[in-house]
Residue, then its C-alpha position, 0 to 999 in steps of 0.5 A: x559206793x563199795x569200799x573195802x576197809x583195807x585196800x589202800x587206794x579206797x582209804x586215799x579217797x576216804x582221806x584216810x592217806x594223803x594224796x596230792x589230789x589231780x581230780x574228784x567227783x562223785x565217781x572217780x578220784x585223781x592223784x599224782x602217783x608218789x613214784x613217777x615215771x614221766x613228767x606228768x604221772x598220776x593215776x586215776x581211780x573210780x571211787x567203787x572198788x573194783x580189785x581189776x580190769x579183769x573184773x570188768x562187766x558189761x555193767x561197768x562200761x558206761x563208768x569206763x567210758x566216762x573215766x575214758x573221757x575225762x583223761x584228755x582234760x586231766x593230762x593237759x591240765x596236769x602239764x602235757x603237751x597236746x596232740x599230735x605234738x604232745x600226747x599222754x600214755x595211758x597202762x592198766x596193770x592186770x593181775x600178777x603177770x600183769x605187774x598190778x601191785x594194788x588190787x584197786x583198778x586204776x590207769x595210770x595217765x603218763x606225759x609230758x617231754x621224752x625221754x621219761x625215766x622209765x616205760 
């Protein structure tokens, strides 16, 4: 898998920066994010870097997709309620005007009882 050397994100999965681990695989890596904004509040990351969403290719869409998939499990396992009842919110910062601070795409996963602290 591409890692670049100094992207923060690519150092946590190589272990080089400690993470409270949610999930791994051979494609993707979840972590609680160290600023939550909800109850259940983690990030989930493919192992490739890609800086952004925005760098999104046809050839990416069968990677998403199964990042897409595992979302569900991985927000009832971290303590969200399930649907319709519960639910999780998932946001994608892209860019500059997009609020994206770490140039690694991942989705933040956010759930658990309202209100939440912020978003």
């Amino acid at each position: 898998m591409h890692a670049d050397p100094n992207c923060l994100f690519c150092n946590i999965v190589a272990g080089r920066i400690p993470s409270k681990l949610v999930y791994q695989d051979d494609e993707f890596y979840a972590f609680h994010d160290i600023h939550p904004s909800a109850p259940v509040h983690f990030l989930i990351i493919p192992k490739l870097h890609i800086a952004s969403m925005a760098l999104l290719t046809a050839e990416h869409a069968p990677m998403m997709g199964r990042m897409m998939a595992l979302v569900p499990q991985l927000a009832l396992q971290a303590g969200c309620r399930p649907y319709p009842e519960g639910g999780f919110r998932l946001v994608v910062n892209t860019g500059a005007d997009g609020a994206q601070d770490i140039h690694h795409l991942h989705v933040h996963v956010m759930g658990g009882p309202r209100p939440w602290l912020r978003g």
